[in-house]
C-alpha positions in Angstrom: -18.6 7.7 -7.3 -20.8 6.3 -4.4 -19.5 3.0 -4.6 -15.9 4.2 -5.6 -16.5 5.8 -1.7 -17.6 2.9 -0.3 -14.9 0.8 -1.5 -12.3 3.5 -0.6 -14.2 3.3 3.0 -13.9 -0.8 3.4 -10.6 -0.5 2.3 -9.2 2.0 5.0 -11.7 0.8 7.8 -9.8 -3.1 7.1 -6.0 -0.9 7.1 -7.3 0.7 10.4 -8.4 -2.8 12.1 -5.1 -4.6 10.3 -3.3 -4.3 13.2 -3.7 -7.2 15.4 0.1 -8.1 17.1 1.9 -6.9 20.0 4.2 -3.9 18.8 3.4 -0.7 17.4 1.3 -0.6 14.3 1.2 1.2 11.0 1.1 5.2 10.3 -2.4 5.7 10.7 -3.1 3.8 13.9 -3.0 4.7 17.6 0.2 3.6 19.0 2.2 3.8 16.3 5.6 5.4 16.6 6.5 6.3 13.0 8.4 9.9 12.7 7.5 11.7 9.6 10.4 12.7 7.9 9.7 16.5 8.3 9.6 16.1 12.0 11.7 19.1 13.9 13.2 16.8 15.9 15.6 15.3 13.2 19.2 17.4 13.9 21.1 15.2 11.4 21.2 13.2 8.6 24.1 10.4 7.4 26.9 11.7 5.3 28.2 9.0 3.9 27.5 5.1 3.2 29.4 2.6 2.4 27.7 0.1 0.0 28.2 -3.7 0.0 24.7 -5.2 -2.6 23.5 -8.5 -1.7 22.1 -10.6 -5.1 18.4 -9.8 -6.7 17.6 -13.3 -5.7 20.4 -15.1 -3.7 19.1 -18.7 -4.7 19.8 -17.6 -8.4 23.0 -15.2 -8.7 22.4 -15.7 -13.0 20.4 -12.3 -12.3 23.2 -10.4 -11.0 22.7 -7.2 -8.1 20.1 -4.9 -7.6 21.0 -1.3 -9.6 18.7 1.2 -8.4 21.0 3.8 -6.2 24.1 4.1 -5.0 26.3 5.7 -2.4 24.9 8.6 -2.6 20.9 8.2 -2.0 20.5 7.4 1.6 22.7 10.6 2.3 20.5 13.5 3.3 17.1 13.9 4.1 14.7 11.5 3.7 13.0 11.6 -0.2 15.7 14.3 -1.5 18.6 11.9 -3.0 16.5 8.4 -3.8 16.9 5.5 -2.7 19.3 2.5 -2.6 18.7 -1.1 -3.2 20.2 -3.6 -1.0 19.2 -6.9 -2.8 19.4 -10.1 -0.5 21.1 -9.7 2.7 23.0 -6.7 1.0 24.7 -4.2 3.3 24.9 -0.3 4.0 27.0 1.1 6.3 26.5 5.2 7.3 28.3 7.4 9.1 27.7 11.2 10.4 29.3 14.5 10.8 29.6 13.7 14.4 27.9 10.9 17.3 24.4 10.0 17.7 24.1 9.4 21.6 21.5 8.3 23.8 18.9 10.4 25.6 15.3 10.3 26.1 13.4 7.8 23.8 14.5 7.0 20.1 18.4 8.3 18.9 17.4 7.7 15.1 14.9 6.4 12.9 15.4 4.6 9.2 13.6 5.1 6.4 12.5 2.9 3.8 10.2 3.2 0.8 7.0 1.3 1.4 3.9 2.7 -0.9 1.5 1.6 1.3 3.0 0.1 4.6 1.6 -3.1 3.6 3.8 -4.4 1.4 7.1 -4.5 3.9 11.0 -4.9 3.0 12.7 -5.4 6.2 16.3 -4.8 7.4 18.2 -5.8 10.7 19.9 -2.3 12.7 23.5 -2.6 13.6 25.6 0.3 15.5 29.2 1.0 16.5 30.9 3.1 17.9 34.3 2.6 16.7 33.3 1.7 13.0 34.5 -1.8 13.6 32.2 -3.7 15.7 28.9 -3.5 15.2 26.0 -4.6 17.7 22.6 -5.8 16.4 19.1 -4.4 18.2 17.2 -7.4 19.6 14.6 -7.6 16.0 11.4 -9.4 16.4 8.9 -10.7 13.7 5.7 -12.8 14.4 4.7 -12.5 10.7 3.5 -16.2 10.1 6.0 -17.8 8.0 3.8 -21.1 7.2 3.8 -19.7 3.5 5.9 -17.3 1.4 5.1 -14.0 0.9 5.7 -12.6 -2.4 5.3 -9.5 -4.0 1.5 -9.0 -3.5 2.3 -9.4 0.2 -0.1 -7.4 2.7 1.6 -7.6 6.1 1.1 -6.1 9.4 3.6 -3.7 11.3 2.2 -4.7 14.6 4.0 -8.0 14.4 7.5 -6.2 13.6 9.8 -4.9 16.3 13.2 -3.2 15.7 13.3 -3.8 11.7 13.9 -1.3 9.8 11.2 -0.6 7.0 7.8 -1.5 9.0 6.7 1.8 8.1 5.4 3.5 4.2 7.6 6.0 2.4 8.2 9.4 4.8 8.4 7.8 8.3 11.2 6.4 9.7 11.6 3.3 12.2 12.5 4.5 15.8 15.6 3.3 17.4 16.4 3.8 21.0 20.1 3.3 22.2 19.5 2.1 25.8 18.0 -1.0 24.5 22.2 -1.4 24.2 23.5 -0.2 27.2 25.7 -2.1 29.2 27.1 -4.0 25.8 31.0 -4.5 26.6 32.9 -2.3 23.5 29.6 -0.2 22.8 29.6 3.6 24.1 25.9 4.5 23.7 27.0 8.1 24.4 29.0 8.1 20.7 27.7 6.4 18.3 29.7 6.6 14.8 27.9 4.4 12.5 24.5 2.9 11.6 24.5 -0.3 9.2 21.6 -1.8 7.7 21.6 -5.0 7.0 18.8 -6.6 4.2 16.8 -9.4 5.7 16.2 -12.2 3.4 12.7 -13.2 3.5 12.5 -16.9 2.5 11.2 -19.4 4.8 13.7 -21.7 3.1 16.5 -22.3 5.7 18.8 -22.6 3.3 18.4 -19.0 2.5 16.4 -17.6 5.3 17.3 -15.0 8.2 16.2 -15.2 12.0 15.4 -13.2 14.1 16.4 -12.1 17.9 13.7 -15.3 19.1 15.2 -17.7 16.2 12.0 -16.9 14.2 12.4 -17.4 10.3 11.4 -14.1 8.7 9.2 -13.7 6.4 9.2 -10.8 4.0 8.1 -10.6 0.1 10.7 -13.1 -1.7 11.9 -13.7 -4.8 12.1 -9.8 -5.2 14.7 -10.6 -9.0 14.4 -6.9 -10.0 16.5 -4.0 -10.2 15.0 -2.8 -7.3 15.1 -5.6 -4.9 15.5 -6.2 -0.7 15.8 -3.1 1.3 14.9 0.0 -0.1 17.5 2.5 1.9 16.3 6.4 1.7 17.5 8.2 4.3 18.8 7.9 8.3 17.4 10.9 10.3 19.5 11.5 14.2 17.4 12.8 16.9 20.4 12.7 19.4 23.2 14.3 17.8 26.7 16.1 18.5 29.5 17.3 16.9 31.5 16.1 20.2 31.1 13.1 22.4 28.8 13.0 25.6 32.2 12.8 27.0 33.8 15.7 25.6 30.7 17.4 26.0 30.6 17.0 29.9 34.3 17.7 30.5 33.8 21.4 28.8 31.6 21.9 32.0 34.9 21.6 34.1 38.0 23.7 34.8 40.7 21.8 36.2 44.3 23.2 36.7 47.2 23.6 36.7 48.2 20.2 35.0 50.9 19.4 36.0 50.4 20.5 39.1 52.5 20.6 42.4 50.9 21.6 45.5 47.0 22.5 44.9 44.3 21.1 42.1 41.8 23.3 41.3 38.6 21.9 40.1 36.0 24.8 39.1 32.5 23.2 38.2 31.1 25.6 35.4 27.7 23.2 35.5 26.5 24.6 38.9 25.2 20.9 39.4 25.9 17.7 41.7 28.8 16.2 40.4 31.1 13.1 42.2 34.3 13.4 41.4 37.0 10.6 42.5 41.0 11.5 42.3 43.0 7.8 41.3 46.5 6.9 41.0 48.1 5.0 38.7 46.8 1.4 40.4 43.4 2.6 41.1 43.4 3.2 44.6 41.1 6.2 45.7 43.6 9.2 47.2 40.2 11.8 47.1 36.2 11.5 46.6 33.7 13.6 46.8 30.0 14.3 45.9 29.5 18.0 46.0 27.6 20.8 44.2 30.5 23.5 45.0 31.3 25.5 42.2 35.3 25.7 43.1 36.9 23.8 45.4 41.0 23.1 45.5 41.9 19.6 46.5 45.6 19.9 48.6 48.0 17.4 46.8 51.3 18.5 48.6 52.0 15.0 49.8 51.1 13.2 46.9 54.4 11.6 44.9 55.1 12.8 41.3 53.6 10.9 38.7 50.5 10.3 36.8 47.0 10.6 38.5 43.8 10.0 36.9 40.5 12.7 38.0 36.8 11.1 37.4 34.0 13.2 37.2 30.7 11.8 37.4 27.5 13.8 36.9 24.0 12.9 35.9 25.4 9.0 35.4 27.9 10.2 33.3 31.5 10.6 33.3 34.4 11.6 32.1 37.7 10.6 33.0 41.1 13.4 32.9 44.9 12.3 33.0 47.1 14.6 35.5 50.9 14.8 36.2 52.5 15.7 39.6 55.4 17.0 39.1 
């Protein structure tokens, strides 16, 4: 038993000092940002995925797909329906009973099944926000790729940065939506799907995947089994809503009559500084305002009929109304 002590000791004191890169390391260590799966900040889970398997081994297709999972396992909470096996470069695309949007920090975290966070299948992050075009997070991995890993691989989370599946079974990988802001055809603020995409981890470049720096990744390869590539278990949302940020922020408003004639009523229900900017058809500013009164009426007697377009802008967001003059 003493030595059985000692050895468990040596072991954990060598996880503990492991972490020797730039980026946050493994559960366990200070500075890690692994979020258990029981965490109360998780208001969401994916609903539904849409499966496309990669091979076990993409430089032999004799030994057909991965068939561990399906469809179903990385709905729910994390550890409740299994798992799914992406196989090389295989592809899962989820989607949610509403939007994941930015706010403070991470949006969403994956989950994989690593037993010991050591031994680490990794998977590039896509979102969209119109279920057509997807936008990859800038991934990172310093993992020396002078040699292959294979399946007695020991590697090190602290050299892995925005891949999915650098942390062990029941902690997801943080993802953090500003890291996308400003991408033309992304809205941050309503994000409808989450794909995950299997990185294949030969350093052959006939078969290999790079990451954001042009770095081959390396990752345990051949993995021929049933269960091979990316483990998926579960998508958990931190920043969710059934509406958009959007939708959200024009509830805070009252504005009537539409069409209207003579007056516009604008009633701010959010008792906070708002800008608001009144537009016609060609973009030229007719009103603007910053302004924390809670109702106000804008006179629009002189304005010609037709179609006027009211921005509201509050806490660098906005929402944007269509009005008629009639």
């Amino acid at each position: 038993m003493k030595h059985f002590s000692i050895l468990f000791f040596s072991l954990f004191t060598l996880y503990k000092l492991f972490a020797q890169g730039p980026y946050a390391p493994a559960v366990g260590n200070e500075g890690c940002t692994a979020i258990n799966k029981d965490s109360l900040i998780f208001e969401a889970w994916a609903t539904t995925c849409d499966l496309q398997r990669g091979w076990q081994n993409i430089a032999d297709t004799s030994l057909g797909k991965p068939t561990i999972g399906d469809s179903i396992s990385p709905t729910g909470f994390s550890m409740v329906n299994g798992l799914v096996s992406l196989g090389d470069g295989g592809v899962a695309t989820l989607s949610f009973n509403g939007y994941i949007y930015d706010d403070s920090g991470a949006d969403f975290a994956v989950f994989e099944n690593s037993f010991d966070g050591m031994f680490l299948e990794l998977a590039f992050v896509e979102v969209s926000s119109d279920g057509i075009n997807f936008f990859r997070f800038d991934a990172v991995s310093l993992t020396p790729n002078s040699v292959q890993l294979d399946n007695n691989a020991q590697m090190d989370a602290s050299y892995i940065h925005n891949l999915a599946g650098k942390y062990r079974a029941g902690y997801g990988t943080p993802f953090d939506l500003a890291e996308l802001d400003g991408i033309s055809g992304l809205d941050i603020s309503k994000i409808t799907h989450v794909r995950v995409i299997d990185v294949v981890g030969s350093i052959n470049p006939l078969f290999g995947t790079y990451d954001s720096q042009n770095n081959i990744i390396n990752d345990p390869y051949p993995t021929p089994f049933s269960q091979g590539g990316f483990d998926l278990d579960a998508i958990g949302v931190i920043h969710f809503s059934t509406t958009s940020i959007e939708e959200q922020l024009e509830n805070q408003f009252s504005i009537y009559p539409n069409p209207f004639n003579e007056v516009l009523t604008i009633k701010n229900n959010s008792n906070s500084i708002i800008t608001y900017q009144l537009s016609d058809i060609y973009g030229k500013t007719l009103a603007s305002e910053t302004t924390q009164t809670l109702n106000f009426q804008l006179p629009t007697f002189n304005f010609s009929k037709g179609v006027y377009f009211l921005t509201i802008t509050k806490d660098n967001k906005r929402f944007t109304k269509k009005l008629i003059k009639f």
